[in-house]
C-alpha positions as CSV (number, residue, x, y, z in Angstrom):
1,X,-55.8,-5.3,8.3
2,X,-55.4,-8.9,8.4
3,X,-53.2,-10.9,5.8
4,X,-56.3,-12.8,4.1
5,X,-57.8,-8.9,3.5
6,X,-54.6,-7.9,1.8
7,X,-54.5,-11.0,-0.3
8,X,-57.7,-10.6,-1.8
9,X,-57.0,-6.3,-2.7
10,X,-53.7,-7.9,-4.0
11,X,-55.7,-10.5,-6.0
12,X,-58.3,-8.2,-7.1
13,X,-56.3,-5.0,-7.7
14,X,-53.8,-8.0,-10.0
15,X,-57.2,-9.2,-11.9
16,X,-58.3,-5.2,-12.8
17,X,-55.1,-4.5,-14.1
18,X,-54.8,-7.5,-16.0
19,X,-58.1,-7.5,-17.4
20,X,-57.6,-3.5,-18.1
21,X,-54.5,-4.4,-19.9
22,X,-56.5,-6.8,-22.2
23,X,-54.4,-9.8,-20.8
24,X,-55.5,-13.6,-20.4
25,X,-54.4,-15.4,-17.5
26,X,-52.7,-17.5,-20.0
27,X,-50.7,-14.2,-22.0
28,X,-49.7,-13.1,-18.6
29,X,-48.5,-16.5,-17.1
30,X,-46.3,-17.1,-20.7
31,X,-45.1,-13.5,-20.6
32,X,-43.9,-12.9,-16.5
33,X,-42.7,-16.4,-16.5
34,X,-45.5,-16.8,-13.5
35,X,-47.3,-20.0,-13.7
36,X,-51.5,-19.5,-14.9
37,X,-52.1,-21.6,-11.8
38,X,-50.1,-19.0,-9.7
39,X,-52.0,-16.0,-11.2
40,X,-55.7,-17.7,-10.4
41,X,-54.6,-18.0,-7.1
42,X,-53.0,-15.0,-6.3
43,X,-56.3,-13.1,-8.3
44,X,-58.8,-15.5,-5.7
45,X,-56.6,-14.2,-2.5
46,X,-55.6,-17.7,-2.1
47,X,-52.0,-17.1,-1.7
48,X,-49.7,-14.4,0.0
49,X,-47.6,-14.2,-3.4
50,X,-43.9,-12.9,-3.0
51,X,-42.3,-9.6,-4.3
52,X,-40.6,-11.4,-6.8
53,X,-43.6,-12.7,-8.2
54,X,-45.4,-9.5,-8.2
55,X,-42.6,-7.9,-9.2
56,X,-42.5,-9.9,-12.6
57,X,-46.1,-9.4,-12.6
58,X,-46.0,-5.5,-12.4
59,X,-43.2,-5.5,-15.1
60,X,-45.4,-7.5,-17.6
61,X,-48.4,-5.6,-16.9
62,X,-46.6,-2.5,-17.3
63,X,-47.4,-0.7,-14.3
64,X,-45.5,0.2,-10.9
65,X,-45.3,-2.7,-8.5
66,X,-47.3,-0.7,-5.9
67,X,-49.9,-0.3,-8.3
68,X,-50.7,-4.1,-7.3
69,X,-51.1,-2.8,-2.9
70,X,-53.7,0.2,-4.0
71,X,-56.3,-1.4,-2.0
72,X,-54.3,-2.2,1.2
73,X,-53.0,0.6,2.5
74,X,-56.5,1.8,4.2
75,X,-59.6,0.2,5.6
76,X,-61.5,3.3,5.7
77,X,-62.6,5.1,2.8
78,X,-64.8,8.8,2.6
79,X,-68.0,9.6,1.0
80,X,-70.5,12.3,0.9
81,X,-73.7,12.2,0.4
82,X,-76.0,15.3,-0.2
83,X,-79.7,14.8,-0.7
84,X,-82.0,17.3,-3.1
85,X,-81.8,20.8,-1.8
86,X,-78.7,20.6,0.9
87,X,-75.2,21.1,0.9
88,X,-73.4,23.8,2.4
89,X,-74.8,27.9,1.0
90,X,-72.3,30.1,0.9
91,X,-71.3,33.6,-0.8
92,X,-68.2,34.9,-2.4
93,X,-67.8,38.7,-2.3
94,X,-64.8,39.5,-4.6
95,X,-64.5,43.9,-4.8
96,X,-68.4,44.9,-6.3
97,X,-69.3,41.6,-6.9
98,X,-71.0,38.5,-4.7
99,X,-72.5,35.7,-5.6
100,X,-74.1,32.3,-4.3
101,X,-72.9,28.9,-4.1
102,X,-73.8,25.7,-2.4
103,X,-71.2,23.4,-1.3
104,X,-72.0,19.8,-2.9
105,X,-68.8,17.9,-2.5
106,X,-65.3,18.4,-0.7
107,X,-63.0,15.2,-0.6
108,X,-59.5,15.0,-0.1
109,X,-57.4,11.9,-0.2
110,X,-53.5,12.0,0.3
111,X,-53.0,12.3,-3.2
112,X,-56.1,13.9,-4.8
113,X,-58.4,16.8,-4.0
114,X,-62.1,17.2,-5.5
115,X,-64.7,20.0,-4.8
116,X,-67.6,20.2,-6.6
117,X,-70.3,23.7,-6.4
118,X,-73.9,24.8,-7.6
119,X,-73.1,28.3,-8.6
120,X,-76.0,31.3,-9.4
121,X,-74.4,34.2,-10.5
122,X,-76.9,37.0,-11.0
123,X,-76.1,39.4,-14.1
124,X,-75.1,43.1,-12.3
125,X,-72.7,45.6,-12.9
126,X,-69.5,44.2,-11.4
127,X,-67.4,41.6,-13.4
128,X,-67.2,37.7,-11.9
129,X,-63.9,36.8,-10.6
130,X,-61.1,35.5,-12.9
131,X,-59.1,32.1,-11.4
132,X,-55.8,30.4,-11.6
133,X,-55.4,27.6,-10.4
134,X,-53.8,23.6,-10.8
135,X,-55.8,20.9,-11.7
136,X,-58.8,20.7,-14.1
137,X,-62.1,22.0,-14.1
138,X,-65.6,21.3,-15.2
139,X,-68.5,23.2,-15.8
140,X,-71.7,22.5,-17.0
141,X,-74.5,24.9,-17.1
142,X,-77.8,24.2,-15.8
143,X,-79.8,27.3,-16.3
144,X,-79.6,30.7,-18.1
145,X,-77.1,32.1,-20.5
146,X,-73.3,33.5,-20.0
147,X,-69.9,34.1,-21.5
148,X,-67.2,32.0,-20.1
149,X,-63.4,33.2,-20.8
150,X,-60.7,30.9,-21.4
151,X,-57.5,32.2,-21.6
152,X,-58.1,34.9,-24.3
153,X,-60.7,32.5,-25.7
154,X,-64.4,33.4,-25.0
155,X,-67.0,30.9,-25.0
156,X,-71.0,31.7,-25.0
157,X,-72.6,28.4,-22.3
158,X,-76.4,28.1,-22.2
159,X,-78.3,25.6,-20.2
160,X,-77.3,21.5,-21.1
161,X,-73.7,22.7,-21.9
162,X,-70.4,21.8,-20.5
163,X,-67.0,23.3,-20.4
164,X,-64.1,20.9,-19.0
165,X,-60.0,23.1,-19.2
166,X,-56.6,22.7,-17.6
167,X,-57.0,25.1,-14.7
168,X,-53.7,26.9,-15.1
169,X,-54.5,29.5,-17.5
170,X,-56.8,32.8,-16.5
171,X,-60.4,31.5,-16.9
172,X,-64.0,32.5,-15.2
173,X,-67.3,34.1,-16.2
174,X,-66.9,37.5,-18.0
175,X,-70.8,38.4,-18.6
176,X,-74.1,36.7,-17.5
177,X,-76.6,37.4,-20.5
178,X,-80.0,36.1,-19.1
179,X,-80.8,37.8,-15.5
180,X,-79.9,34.2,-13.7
181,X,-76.9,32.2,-14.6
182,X,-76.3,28.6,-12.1
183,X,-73.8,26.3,-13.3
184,X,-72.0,23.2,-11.8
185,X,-68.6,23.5,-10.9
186,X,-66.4,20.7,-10.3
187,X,-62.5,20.9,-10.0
188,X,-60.4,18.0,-9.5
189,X,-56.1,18.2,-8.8
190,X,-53.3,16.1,-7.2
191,X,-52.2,17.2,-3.9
């Protein structure tokens, strides 16, 4: 990546945290002891600023001076794109039980992990698995009629609902009521 490219993810990543911290170019120029004229052209890419100056910057802002390089450390980036009625089927067979999924999303970055599922479980004898895990979880139901468990907290969803919990206490689907039960799953934890 060439110098001009980092200068502007400098600038840029410097003009989102400032704007996100509800300061002026003016408030943070009086406050980091950073010129207003340094800041426009450090925000425009315009300049190669020095630690020091970013440093006072970062301080002001209240955020860790990396947070300032967020945009500079790759020149790739991944995304997924999965049209109506792909993604990748699958089935889960846990003791008497099985049932359906379909693969929407998988993306994994060096610090975060994100999968995201279309779920049918079909009411039958055998109990849906129970999960632990890290992270946190989101589900929101898009057809039929269940009871969710949450710790020792149980939960009735129906279609147009949404669940969203820490993923480190027991939690999963304890009945399906109506004979079809799909739902979209989407976890999200540091790596």
């Amino acid at each position: 990546m060439n110098d001009g490219i980092n200068d502007q993810a400098i600038g840029s990543a410097l003009r989102d945290l400032r704007e996100g911290g509800d300061f002026t170019a003016r408030q943070l120029a009086a406050e980091s002891g950073v010129s207003a004229a340094m800041i426009s052209r450090i925000e425009n890419g315009q300049v190669s600023p020095s630690i020091s100056t970013l440093s006072a910057l970062s301080k002001t802002l209240g955020v860790p001076l990396v947070s300032l390089f967020r945009e500079t450390g790759t020149d790739h980036a991944d995304f997924t794109h999965v049209k109506e009625g792909e993604g990748l089927l699958s089935t889960r067979v846990i003791d008497e039980h099985s049932h359906d999924f379909v693969n929407l999303a998988f993306h994994t970055r060096r610090d975060l992990q994100f999968e995201a599922r279309k779920v049918t479980l079909l009411r039958q004898p055998a109990s849906p698995p129970r999960y632990i895990g890290h992270g946190v979880v989101f589900i929101y139901a898009l057809e039929g009629e269940a009871i969710y468990r949450y710790g020792q907290k149980d939960m009735t969803l129906k279609a147009g609902e949404s669940l969203s919990f820490d993923a480190e206490l027991s939690h999963g689907f304890i009945k399906v009521i109506s004979p079809e039960f799909v739902f979209l799953s989407v976890q999200a934890e540091r790596r």
